[in-house]
N, C-alpha and C positions, 0 to 999 in steps of 0.2 A: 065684293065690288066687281062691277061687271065693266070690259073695255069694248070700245068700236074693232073688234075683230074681223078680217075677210074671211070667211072659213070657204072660199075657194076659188083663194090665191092659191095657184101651184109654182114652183119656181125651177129655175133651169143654172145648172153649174158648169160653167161654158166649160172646165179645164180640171178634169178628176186621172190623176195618177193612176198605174193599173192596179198599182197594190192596194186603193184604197175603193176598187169598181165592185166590191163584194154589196148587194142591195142590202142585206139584213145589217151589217156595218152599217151604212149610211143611215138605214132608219133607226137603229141605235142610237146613233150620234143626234141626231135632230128630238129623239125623246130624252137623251140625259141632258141636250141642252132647255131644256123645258118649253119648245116652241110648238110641237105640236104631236100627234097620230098620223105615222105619215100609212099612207093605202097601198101607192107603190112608185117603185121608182124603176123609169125607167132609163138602161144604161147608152151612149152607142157612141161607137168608135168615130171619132172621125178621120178626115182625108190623113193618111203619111204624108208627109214633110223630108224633104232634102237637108232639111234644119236639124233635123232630132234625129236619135237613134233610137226611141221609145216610139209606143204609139200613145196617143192622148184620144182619154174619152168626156163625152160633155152626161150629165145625169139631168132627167128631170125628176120632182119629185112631188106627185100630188099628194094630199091630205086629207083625211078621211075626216079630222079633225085638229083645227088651231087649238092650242089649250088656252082657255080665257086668264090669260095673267098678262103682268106689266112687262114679262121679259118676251113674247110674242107679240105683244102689243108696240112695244120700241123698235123689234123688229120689222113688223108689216110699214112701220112708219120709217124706215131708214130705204123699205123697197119704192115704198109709194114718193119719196124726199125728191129732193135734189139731184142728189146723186144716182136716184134710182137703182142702188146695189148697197148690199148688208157682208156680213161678213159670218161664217160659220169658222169657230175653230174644234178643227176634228182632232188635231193631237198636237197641242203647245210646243212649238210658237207656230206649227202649219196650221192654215185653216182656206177652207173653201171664199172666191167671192160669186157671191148670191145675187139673182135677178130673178125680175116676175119672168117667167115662162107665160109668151106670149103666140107660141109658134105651135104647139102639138097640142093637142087636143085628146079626151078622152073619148070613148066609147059608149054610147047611152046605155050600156049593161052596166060598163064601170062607174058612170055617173050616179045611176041605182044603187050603187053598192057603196058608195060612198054617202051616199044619202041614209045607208041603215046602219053604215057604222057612225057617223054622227050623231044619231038618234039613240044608239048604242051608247056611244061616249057621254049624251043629256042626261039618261038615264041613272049612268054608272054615279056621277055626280046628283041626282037629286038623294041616290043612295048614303054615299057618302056626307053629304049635307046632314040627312035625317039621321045618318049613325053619330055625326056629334052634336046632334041636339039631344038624344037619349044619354 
């Protein structure tokens, strides 16, 4: 079954803890949640606050690849909804909330490069496909 997927929606996590600013973490978490191949993420501090005693960072996170299922599928529709924000949980009961990243932009090398791991990703599945129909 195939869904209306964006494969490039990127999205932006306005409020990432520092203990949780590690990129290979976060791209973990976005593949065992089964949403997608993330390419990369980038991390950055924002302004200090007289508020906090911490610093708080916002992550963007592009996608090399959405994965074609109903649980990336509910998501891209909970970004694109109403409320225009999803929810990521990184470690029960915390979790990330999620927006389209509309403000930063890639690199037309990185644009390429996501273009061949998508093609990469097509591939891997029409493999997979033919190995259970054998």
């Amino acid at each position: 079954m195939s869904f209306s997927i964006d494969q490039s929606l990127s999205l932006m996590i306005p409020r990432v803890f520092p203990q949780w600013i590690d990129e290979q973490t976060i791209i973990d978490i976005f593949h065992q949640q089964h949403l997608g191949r993330v390419y990369k993420v980038s991390i950055i501090r924002m302004p200090d606050s007289k508020k906090r005693s911490y610093p708080i960072y916002k992550a963007i996170i592009y996608f090399s690849a959405w994965y074609d299922n109903l649980i990336a599928y509910n998501f891209q529709q909970r970004i694109f909804g109403v409320k225009k924000q999803a929810r990521v949980v990184y470690d029960d009961p915390w979790y990330w909330v999620v927006f389209e990243n509309t403000s930063h932009r890639l690199s037309n090398n990185d644009k390429r490069m996501i273009r061949l791991g998508y093609q990469a990703y097509l591939h891997e599945q029409l493999i997979v496909e033919q190995d259970q129909r054998i």
